[in-house]
N, C-alpha and C positions, 0 to 999 in steps of 0.2 A: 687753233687759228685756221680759217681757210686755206685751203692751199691754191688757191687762185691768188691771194695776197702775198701768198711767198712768194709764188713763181715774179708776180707783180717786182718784189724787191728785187730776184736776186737781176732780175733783166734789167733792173735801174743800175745796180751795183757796175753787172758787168759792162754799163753802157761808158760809164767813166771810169774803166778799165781795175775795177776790184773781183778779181773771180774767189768768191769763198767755198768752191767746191774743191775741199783738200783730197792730195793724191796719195797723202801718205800719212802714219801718225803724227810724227811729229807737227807737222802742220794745221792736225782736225783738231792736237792740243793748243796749237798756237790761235786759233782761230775760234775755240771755244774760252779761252781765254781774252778775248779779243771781244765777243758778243757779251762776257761777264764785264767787263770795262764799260763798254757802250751802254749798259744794263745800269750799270751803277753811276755811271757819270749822268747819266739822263735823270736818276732820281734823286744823283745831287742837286740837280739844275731847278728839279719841281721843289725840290725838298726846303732848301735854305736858299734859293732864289724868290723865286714866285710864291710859295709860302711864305714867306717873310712878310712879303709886300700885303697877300690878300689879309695876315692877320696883324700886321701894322693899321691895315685899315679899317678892319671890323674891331680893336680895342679903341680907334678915334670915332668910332660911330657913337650917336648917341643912340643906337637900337640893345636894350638890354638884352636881344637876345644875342647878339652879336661878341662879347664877353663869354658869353656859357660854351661858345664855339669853338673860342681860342681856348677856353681853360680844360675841355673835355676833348680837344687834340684829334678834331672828328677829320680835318682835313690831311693831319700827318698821318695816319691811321688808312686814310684812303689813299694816299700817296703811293704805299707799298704796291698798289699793284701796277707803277708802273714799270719797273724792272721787272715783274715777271712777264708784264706782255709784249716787254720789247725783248726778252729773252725769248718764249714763245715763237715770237715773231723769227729771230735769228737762228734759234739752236735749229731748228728742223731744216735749214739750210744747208750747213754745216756737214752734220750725219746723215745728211740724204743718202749714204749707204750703209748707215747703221739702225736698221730699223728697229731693232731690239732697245739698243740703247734712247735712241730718237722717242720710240713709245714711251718709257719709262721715265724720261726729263720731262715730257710732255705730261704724265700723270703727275710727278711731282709741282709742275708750273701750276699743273689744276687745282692741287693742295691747296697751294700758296692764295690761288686767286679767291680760294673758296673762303679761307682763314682770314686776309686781308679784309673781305668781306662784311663776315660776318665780326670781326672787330669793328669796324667803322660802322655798321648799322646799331651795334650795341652802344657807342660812342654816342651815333643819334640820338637815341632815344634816351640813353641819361640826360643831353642836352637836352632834350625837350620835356624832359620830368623837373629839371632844373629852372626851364623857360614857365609850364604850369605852375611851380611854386610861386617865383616872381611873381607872376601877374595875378595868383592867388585864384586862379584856376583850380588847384587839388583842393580846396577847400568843400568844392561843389562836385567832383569826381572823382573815383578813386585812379587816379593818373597812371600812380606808382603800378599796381595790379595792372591796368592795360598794359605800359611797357613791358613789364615781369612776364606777359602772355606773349604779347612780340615775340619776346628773346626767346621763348622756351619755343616757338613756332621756328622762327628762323633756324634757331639750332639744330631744330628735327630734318627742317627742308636741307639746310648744310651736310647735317650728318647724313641725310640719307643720299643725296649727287654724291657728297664725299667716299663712300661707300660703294655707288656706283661707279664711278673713274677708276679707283683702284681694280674693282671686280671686271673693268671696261663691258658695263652691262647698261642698256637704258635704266633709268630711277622708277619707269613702271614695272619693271620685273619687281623691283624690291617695294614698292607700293601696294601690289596684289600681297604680298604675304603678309602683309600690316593687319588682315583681317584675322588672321588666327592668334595673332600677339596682343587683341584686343582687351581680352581679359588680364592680361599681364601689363598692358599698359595700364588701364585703370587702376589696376590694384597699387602699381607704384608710384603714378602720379593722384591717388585717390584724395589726398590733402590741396594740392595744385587744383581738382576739376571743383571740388566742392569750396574751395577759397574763391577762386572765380564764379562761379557760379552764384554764393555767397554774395560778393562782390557787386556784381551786376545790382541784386536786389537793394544792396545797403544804399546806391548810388540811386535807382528808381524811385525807391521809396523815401531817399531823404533820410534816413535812417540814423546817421552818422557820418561829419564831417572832421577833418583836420582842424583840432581846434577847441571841439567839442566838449564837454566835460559828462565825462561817462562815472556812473557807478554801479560796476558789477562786483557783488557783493562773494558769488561761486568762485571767482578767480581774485580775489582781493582786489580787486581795479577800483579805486578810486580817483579821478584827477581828469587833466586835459590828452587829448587823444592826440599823438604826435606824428604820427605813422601809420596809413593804411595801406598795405602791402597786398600782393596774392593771396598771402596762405595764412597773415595775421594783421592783427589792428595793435599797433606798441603806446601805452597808454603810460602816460609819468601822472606816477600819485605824486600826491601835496607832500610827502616825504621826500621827497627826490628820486623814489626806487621807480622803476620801471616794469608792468606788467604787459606782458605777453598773449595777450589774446587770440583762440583761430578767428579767422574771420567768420567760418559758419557758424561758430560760435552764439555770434552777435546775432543770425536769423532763427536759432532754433530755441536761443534760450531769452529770457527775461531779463533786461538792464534799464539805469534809468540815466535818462538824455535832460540836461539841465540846461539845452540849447533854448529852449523856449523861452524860460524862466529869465536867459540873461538876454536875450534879444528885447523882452517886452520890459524892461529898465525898471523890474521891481521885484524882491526877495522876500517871501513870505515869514513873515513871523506866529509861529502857533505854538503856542508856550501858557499853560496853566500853572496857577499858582493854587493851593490849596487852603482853604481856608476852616477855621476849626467849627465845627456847628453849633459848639457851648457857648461861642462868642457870639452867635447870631442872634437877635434882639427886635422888638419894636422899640422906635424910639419918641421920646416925651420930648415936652417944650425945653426943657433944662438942656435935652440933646440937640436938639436944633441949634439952639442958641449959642452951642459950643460947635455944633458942625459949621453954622453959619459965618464963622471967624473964615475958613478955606475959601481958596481960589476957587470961583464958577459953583458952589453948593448954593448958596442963598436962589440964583435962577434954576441949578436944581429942582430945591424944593420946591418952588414955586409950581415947576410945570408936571412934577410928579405929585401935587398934591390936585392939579385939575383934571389930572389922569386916573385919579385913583376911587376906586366905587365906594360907594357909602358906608359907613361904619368898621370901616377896613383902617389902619394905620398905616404906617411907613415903616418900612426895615434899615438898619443900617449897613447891608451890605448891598439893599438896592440903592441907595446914595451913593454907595461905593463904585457899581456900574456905572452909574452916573457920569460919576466923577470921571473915572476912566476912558466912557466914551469922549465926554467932553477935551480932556487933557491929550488923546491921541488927535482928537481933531486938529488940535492946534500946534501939533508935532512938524517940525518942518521938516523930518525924512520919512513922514508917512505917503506913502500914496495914499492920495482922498479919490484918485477916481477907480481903484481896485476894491475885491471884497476887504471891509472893512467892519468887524465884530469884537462886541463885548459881549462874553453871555456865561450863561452857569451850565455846566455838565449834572450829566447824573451823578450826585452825591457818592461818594465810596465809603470803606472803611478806616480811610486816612484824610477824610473831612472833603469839604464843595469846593471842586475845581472850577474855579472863574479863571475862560481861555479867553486867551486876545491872539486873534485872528487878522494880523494885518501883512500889508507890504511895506518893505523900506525902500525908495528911491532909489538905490544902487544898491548894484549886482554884487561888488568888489565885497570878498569875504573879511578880509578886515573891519572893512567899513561896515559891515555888516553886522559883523557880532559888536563891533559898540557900541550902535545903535540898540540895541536888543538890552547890550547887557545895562546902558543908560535907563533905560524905558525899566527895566526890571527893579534896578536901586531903587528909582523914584517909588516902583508901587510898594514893595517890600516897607519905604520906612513912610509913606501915608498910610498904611492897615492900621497901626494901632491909633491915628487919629479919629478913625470912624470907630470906635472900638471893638474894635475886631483883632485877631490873633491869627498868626502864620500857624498851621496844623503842624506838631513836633510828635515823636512817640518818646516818649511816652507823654498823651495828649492832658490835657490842666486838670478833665474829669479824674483820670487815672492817679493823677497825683492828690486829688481832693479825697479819692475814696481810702486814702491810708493812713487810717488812724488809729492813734497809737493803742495797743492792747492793754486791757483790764487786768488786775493781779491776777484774779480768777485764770481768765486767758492764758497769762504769761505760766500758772503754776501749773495747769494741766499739761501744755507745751512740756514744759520741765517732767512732771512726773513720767507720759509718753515718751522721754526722753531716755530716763534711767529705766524706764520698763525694757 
């Protein structure tokens, strides 16, 4: 504290007859006991006076941020330092002839003021990571990681004046030597510089928000991303378990962001079903007449047969596409205005996968797999009206070609046997 503002006090003091320049100990204890009282009653007065009232009044506000204030105790936290600067103020009065001791209170006042400090700025900034959530600000920035840099800045700047006062050195002395500790701060905060760093890009680029639904497959991360932090992204899989992600993690490596998928209010279904090839067929008038019984075949036919080149017939799994497309059309959790396909893959050796390629209307996973698993039942128990077979191994060929062996057969087997 100035020492113009002492002298300031003690000539008010001794104007209405208080002289606190003691002659003896007994009196320098009585009189530092005396500025510890005035010290503490003064921060009774801020404490549970005038705090009372300002956060009587910020819980009747309707400002939500106002609540985060009272609950994160940012103003009791900065309260503390008023007894150290009305101590400040008094002790060095006091021991004006004890300059040993006078230095040393005054270093310790400096502690206090730095500590008080840097608690109530850290207070801040929880309250204002708690104010971004509200209003759903972290959603679009990683909030949390700016604060986490705050505090770890503040702290440096704290520890380093703090470190000064005691050494009673300027903080640029200890500043200049921050350049040969260079390499050993990186090394230690080397998680901290690339999480930030990290950080920045996830936020520029949109990358990942609070909310999200990430799947990284390298870390087992599956689910909504709950927490993006400094140094990690905290991800709750659809289990309940919780993974741990760095956040450099998320720039250097491969994940997949299903933020798109649920913003544009439609869920891809691509799911083949495999069909046997033995069953595939042209089909005759006997077959129409019996396909023609089904919902939407008879216009089918009709418009695959003005579609179809001359001396060519009809297949009965392309009625079946048919069908298919027709029956998703009229699906009322299809999207009609997304990609929307029926078609045949390259054949394998587990028979012709016809994929349907659609969107469902809602994102919501429940909702989702009903739809799917609905749309699946249906086709599953129509294949064998177009006569067609779901592909099984061992497939209808495989079972037709095992026919029972001839005596001959069966005695050779036999004699091989006992040979």
């Amino acid at each position: 504290m100035s020492k113009e503002i002492r002298v300031d006090i003690a000539h008010i003091l001794s104007e209405i007859g208080v002289n606190i320049e003691p002659h003896d100990n007994i009196s320098t204890v009585f009189f530092l006991v005396l500025c510890t009282g005035v010290a503490f009653f003064s921060y009774v007065i801020v404490r549970w006076g005038l705090l009372k009232i300002v956060n009587a009044t910020l819980r009747r506000s309707k400002a939500s941020w106002g609540s985060v204030i009272v609950k994160h105790a940012v103003f009791e936290k900065l309260s503390l330092i008023i007894p150290a600067v009305v101590l400040n103020l008094l002790i060095p009065l006091v021991l004006d002839q004890h300059i040993i001791l006078s230095g040393l209170i005054d270093r310790l006042l400096s502690l206090w003021l730095i500590l008080a400090l840097i608690r109530s700025s850290y207070a801040f900034l929880d309250a204002s990571n708690d104010i971004a959530d509200i209003k759903l600000m972290s959603r679009d920035l990683p909030i949390k990681s700016f604060v986490q840099l705050f505090k770890l800045i503040i702290f440096l700047i704290g520890f380093i004046i703090a470190i000064s006062v005691l050494a009673n050195r300027s903080p640029v002395y200890f500043l200049s030597g921050l350049g040969v500790a260079t390499g050993l701060v990186l090394l230690v905060f080397r998680d901290t510089i690339l999480g930030f760093v990290a950080g920045i890009q996830l936020s520029a680029n949109q990358m990942v928000k609070v909310g999200d639904w990430i799947q990284m497959d390298k870390y087992g991360a599956n689910g909504s991303i709950e927490e993006v932090s400094l140094t990690t992204v905290k991800v709750k899989n659809w289990d309940n378990t919780v993974t741990n992600i760095p956040a450099y993690a998320l720039v250097q490596d491969s994940f997949i962001n299903w933020r798109q998928m649920q913003e544009s209010g439609g869920r891809r279904i691509k799911r083949s079903v495999l069909i046997d090839i033995d069953t595939i067929k042209f089909i005759d008038s006997n077959d129409e007449a019996q396909l023609a019984t089904i919902d939407f075949v008879p216009a089918i036919l009709a418009k695959k047969k003005q579609n179809l080149p001359p001396n060519t017939g009809l297949t009965n799994v392309a009625i079946f596409r048919g069908y298919l497309d027709v029956y998703l059309k009229q699906h009322p959790q299809i999207r009609q205005d997304m990609t929307f396909l029926v078609r045949e893959l390259e054949p394998t050796p587990n028979g012709l996968p016809i994929q349907i390629y659609v969107f469902v209307n809602d994102t919501r996973w429940a909702f989702y797999e009903d739809v799917q698993s609905d749309i699946f039942d249906h086709v599953f128990a129509m294949i064998p009206k177009f006569g067609l077979a779901v592909y099984q191994s061992p497939a209808s060929s495989d079972i037709r070609s095992l026919q029972p062996l001839t005596t001959m057969e069966q005695q050779t087997i036999a004699e091989k046997q006992n040979f």
